[in-house]
C-alpha positions as CSV (number, residue, x, y, z in Angstrom):
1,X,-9.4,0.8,4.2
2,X,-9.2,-1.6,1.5
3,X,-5.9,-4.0,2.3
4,X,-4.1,-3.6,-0.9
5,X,-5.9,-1.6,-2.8
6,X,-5.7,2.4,-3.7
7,X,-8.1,4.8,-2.2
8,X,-9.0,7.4,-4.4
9,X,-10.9,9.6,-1.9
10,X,-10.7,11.8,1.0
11,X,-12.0,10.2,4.5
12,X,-11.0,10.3,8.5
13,X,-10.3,7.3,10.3
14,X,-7.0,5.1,11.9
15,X,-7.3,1.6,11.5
16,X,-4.7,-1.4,12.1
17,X,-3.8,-4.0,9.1
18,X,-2.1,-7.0,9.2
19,X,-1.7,-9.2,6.0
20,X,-0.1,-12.7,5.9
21,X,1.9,-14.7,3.8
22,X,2.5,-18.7,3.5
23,X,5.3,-20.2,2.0
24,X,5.4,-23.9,1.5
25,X,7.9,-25.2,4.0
26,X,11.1,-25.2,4.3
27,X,10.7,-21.7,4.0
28,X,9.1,-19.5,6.8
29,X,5.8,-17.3,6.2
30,X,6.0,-13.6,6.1
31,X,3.5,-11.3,7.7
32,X,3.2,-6.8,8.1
33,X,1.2,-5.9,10.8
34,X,1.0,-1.7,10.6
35,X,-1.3,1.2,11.8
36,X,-2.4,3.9,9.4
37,X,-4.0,7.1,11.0
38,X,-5.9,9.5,8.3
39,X,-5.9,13.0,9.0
40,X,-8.1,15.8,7.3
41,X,-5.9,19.1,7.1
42,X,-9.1,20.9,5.0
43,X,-11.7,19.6,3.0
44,X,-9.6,18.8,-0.4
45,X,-6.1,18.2,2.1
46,X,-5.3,15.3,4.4
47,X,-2.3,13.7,5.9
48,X,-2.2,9.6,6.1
49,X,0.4,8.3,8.6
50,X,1.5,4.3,8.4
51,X,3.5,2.6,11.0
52,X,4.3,-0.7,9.8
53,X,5.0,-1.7,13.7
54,X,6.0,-5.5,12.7
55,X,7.7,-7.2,9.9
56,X,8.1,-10.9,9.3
57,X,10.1,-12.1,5.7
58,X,11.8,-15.4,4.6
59,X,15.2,-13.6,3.4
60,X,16.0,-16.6,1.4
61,X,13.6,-16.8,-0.4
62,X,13.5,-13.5,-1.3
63,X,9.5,-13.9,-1.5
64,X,8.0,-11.4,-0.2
65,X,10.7,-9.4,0.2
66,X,10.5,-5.3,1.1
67,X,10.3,-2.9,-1.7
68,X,10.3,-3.7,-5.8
69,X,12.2,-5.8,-8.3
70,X,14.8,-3.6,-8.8
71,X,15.9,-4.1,-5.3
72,X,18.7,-6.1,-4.1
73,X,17.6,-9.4,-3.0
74,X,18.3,-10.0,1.0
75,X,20.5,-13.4,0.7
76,X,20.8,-14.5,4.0
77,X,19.7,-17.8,5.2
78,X,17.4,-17.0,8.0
79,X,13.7,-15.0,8.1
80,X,14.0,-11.4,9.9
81,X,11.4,-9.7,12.0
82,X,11.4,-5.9,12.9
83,X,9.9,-2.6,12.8
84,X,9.2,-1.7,9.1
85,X,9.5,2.0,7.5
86,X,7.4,4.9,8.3
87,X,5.5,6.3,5.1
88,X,3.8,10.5,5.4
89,X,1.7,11.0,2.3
90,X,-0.2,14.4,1.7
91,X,-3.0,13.7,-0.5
92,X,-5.3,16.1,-2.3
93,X,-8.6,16.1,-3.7
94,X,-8.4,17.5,-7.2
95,X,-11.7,16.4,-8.3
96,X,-15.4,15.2,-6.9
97,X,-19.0,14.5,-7.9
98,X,-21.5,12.5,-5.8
99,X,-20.2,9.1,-7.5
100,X,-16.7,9.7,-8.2
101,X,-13.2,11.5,-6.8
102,X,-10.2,11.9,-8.0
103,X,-6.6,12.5,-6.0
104,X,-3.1,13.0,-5.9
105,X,-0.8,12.0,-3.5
106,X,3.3,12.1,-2.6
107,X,4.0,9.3,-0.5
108,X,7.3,9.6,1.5
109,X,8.5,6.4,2.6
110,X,11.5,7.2,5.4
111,X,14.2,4.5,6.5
112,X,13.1,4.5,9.7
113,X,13.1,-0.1,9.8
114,X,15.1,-2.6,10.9
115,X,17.6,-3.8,8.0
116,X,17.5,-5.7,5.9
117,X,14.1,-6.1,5.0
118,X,13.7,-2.3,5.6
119,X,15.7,1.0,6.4
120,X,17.8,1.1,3.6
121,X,16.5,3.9,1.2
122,X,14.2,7.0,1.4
123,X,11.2,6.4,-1.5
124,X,8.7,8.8,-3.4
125,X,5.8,7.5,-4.4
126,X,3.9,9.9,-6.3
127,X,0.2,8.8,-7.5
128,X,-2.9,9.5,-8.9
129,X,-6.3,7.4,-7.8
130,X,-9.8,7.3,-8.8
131,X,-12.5,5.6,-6.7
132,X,-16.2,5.3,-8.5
133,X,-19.7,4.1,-6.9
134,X,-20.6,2.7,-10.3
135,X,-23.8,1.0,-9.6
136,X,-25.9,-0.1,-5.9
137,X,-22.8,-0.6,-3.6
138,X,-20.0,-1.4,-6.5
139,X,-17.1,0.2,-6.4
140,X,-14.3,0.4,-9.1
141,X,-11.0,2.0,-7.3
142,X,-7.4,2.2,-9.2
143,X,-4.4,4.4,-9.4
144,X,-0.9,4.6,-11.0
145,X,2.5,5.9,-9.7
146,X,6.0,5.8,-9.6
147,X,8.2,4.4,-7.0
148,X,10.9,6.7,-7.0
149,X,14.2,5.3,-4.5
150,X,16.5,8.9,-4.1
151,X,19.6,6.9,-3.0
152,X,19.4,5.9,-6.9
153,X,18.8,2.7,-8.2
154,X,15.2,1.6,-10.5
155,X,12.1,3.0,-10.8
156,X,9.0,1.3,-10.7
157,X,5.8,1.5,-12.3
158,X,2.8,0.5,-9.7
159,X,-0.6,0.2,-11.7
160,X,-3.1,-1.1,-8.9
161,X,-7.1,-2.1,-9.7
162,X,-10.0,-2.8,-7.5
163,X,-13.6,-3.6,-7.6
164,X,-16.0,-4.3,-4.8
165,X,-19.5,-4.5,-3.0
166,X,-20.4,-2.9,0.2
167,X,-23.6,-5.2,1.4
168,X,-24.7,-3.5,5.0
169,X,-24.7,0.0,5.7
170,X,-22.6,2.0,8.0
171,X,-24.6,1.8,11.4
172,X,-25.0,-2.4,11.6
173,X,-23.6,-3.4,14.4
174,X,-20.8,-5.3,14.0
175,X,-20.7,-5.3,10.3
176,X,-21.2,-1.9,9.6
177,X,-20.4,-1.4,5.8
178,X,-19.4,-5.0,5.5
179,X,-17.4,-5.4,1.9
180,X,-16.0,-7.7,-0.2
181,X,-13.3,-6.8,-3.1
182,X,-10.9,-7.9,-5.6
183,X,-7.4,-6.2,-5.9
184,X,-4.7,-6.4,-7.6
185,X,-1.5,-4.5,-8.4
186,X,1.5,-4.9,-10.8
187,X,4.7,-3.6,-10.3
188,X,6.7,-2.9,-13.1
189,X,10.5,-2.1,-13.4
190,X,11.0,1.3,-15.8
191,X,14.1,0.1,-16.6
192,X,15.6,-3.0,-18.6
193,X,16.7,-5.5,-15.8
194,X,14.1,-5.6,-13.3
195,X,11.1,-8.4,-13.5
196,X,7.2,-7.0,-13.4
197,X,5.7,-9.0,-10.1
């Protein structure tokens, strides 16, 4: 599990993420500790469960803030911390070659959090991925879908890109398939008054 980066593949395995924001002060950090569990249904069907289990945002600042652009800014003075929403994505393999997969995938994100950083709406995320082991341990991963709110409101664009090197293999103690990566993913509004991040 790559932290911010789309998968592209089919694979078993739970594992716990936590990522961390700092905000210069006067403004509090924000941090998203979850659990995801990946569960193989067949051989081109799984089921990926995450459980976002904390949630720390500076609701102020707005930055980061739950969900895209085109949602309503929190504006109270004060940082929140609570349980963040569910999300149940079936994923299929619709192609694969030794070196390369390709998927598709409906994420369900349910408003199961504690407002107002989450809770709010019910999202669908579909998406397509790629993952490719291009050359000796390189990986190129990337994906595009659209974040879909069904209470209305914008939809956005999510184009994500990675690239990365696995250096040990997968029995090293300890570091077992240690990698490094680069990630990156832009959000963009598909209407006229949201702002790409």
């Amino acid at each position: 599990g790559w932290i911010n980066a789309v998968t592209g593949h089919l694979n078993r395995g739970w594992f716990f993420t936590f990522a961390y924001g700092a905000n210069d002060p006067p403004k509090s950090d924000a941090y998203l500790g979850s659990y995801t569990l990946m569960t193989p249904l067949s051989r081109r069907l799984m089921l990926i469960t995450n459980i976002p289990f904390v949630l720390r945002n500076n609701a102020d600042s707005g930055l980061p803030i739950a969900g895209g652009p085109n949602q309503q800014a929190v504006t109270t003075p004060q940082s929140h911390t609570g349980f963040g929403d569910i999300t149940f994505t079936p994923r299929a393999l619709l192609h694969e070659t030794k070196d390369f997969s390709f998927t598709g995938e409906l994420a369900v994100t349910t408003p199961t959090g504690d407002e107002p950083l989450a809770g709010r709406s019910t999202f669908l995320t579909p998406a397509v991925a790629f993952w490719n082991n291009f050359a000796g341990g390189w990986v190129i991963r990337g994906g595009l879908g659209v974040e879909i709110p069904t209470g209305g409101g914008g939809e956005n664009l999510i184009s994500q890109l990675a690239v990365g090197q696995t250096l040990t293999a997968h029995d090293v103690p300890l570091f077992g398939e240690f990698t490094y990566y680069l990630s990156t993913v832009v959000e963009t509004p598909l209407d006229d008054g949201g702002q790409t991040s």
